[in-house]
N, C-alpha and C positions, 0 to 999 in steps of 0.2 A: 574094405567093407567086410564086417562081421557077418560068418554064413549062418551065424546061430541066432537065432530072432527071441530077445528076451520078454516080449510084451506085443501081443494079437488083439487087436479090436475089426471085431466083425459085424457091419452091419448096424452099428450102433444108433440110437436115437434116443434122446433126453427131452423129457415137457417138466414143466414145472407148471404143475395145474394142467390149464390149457394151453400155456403158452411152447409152442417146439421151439427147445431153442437149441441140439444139436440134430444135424441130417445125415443119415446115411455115413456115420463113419468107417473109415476101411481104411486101418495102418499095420505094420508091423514096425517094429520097432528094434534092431540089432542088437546084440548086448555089448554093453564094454563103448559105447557112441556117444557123440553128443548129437541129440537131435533137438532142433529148436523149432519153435514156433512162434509167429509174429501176423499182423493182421493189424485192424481197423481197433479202436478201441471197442470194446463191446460186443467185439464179434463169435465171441465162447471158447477164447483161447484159456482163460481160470475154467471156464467150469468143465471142458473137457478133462483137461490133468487134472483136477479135482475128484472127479470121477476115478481115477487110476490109483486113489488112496482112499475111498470110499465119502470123501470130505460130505460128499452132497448128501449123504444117509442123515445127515442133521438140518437137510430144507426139506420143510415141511411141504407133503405137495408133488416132491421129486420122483420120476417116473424113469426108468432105463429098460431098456427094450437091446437086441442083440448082443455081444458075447465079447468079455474082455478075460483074454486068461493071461496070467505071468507063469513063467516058465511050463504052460501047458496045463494051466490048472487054471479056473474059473472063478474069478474074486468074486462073483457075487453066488456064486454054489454054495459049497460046505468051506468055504475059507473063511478061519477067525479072522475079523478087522483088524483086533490087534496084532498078531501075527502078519499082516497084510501091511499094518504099519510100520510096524519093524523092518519089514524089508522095501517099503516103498518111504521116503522121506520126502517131507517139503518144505520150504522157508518162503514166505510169504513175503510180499512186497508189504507189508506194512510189519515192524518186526514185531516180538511180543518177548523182552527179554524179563525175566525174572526178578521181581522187585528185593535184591540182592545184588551183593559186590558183585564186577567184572569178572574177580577169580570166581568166585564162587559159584555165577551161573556155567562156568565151563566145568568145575569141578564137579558139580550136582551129580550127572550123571554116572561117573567112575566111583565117586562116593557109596552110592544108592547099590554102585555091583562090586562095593565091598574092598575097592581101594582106600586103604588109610595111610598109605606109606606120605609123608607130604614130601619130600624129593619127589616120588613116583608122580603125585599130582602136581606139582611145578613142574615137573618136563611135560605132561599130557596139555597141559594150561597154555607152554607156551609154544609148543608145536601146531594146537587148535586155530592159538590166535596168529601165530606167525603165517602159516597155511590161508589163513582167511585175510592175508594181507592188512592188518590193524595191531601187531603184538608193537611195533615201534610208536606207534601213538598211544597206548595203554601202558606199556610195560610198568611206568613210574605211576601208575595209581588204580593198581589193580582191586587194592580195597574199598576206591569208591565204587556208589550207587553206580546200576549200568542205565537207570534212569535219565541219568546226569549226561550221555551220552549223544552227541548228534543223532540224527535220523539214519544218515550213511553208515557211521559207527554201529550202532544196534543193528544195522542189516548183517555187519559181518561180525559182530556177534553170535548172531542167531547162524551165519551159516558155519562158524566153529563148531558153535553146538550140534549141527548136523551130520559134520563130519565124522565127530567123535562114532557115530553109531554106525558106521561104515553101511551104510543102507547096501541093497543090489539095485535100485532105483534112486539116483538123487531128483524130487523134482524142484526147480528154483523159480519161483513164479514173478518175474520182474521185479528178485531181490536184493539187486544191486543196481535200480532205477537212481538214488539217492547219492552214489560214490563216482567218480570224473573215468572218464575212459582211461586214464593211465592205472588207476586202480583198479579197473575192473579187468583190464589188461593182467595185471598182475596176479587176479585171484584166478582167470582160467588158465594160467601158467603155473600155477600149484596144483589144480584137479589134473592135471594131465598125469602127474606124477601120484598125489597123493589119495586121486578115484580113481587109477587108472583101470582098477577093475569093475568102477561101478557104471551102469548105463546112468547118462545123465538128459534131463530134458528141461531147457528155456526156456521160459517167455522172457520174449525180447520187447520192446516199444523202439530200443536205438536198433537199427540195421546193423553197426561196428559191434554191436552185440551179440548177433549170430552167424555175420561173415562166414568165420573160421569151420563151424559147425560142418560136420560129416554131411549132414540132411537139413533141409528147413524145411520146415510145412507152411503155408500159406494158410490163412483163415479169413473168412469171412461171411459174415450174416451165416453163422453156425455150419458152415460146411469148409472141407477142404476146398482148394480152387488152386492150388498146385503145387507141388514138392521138386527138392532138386537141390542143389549147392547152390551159391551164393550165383554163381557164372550164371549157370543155369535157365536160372528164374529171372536174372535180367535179359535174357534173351526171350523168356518162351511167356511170364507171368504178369498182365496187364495189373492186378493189383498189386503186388511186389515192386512192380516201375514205380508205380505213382507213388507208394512211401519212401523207397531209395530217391527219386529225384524231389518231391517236395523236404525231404530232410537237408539233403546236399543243396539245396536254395535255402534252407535257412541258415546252415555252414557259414553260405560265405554273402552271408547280409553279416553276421554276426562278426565274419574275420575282417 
């Protein structure tokens, strides 16, 4: 466990209008971690992280109340958002990849900061995509549309493209809902290595999703209701049971 806490939410509370829809949050967050979060659908596991890159400053309505600082500084004080974004990244569970070739939405960015060398961007292109566990299904048509692309595909797409800008924050908001456990297997076997400096934070809907995780937080109806490892929270966290054992009953209808 990391003694250095990269991200403080104190006291936090979110209305959109009149509706409250986070209570009383109170986290720290370690740096260099994977900490994950999972819960009830709906229960304000997006719009909490969302708040942690200012996503929500574009719902109209949006209210935040108590105190969220990264590394000791206050993202909603004097901190530029875009600066805020730069060091906090997120891939979203629905992807959004670039109406452009496969190569080209990974190359975009190295391009834009003045990389022309094309060796130089054919190694970045396929280190991105090898890391995000998709470069052996891509390799042989990298000049098609990434349109053209499954819905699983475009997820790990879009999370090459996150990687590229080495965030201090990666957040990944159930963006690999779409690709088989052995593949997702495989892409948190690359962050170990290829984030290993960056804090990373989950959302999960599968439990095998956040097992491994340092931390998991619990949610529900907009408030924590328990944190802890995987062990942990099957011992002490009444709604962490009921998703691990109604999952593990659909398991094994299905094997």
């Amino acid at each position: 466990m990391s003694d250095n806490i990269k991200l403080s939410i104190e006291d936090m509370n979110l209305f959109y209008g009149n509706f409250h829809a986070l209570h009383d949050i109170n986290m720290h967050i370690p740096e260099k971690e994977i900490t994950a979060f999972i819960g009830p659908s709906g229960c304000g596991k997006s719009t909490l992280l969302k708040s942690l890159n200012r996503m929500n400053d574009l719902v109209e309505g949006c209210k935040i109340t108590g105190k969220v600082e990264l590394d000791g500084e206050d993202i909603y004080g004097d901190m530029d958002v875009n600066v805020l974004r730069k060091r906090v990244g997120m891939v979203f569970q629905k992807p959004n990849p670039f109406p452009m070739s496969i190569y080209d939405n990974v190359a975009y960015g190295p391009r834009t900061h003045g990389i022309r060398s094309k060796a130089k961007l054919d190694e970045i292109v396929e280190k991105s995509l090898r890391d995000a566990a998709i470069w052996d299904e891509v390799k042989d048509r990298l000049k098609k549309s990434a349109l053209g692309m499954s819905g699983g595909q475009q997820q790990r797409l879009c999370i090459a493209r996150a990687l590229l800008k080495k965030p201090k924050i990666l957040i990944l908001d159930d963006s690999t809902s779409a690709v088989d456990t052995a593949t997702e297997a495989q892409i948190r076997k690359s962050f170990s290595t290829t984030l290993k400096d960056t804090t990373k934070l989950i959302i999960a809907q599968r439990i095998s999703s956040v097992e491994d995780a340092d931390r998991i937080l619990v949610m529900d109806e907009g408030q924590i209701v328990g944190q802890g490892t995987h062990k942990e929270l099957l011992e002490s966290c009444e709604t962490y049971q009921e998703i691990y054992y109604s999952q593990r009953s659909k398991e094994e209808v299905a094997g």
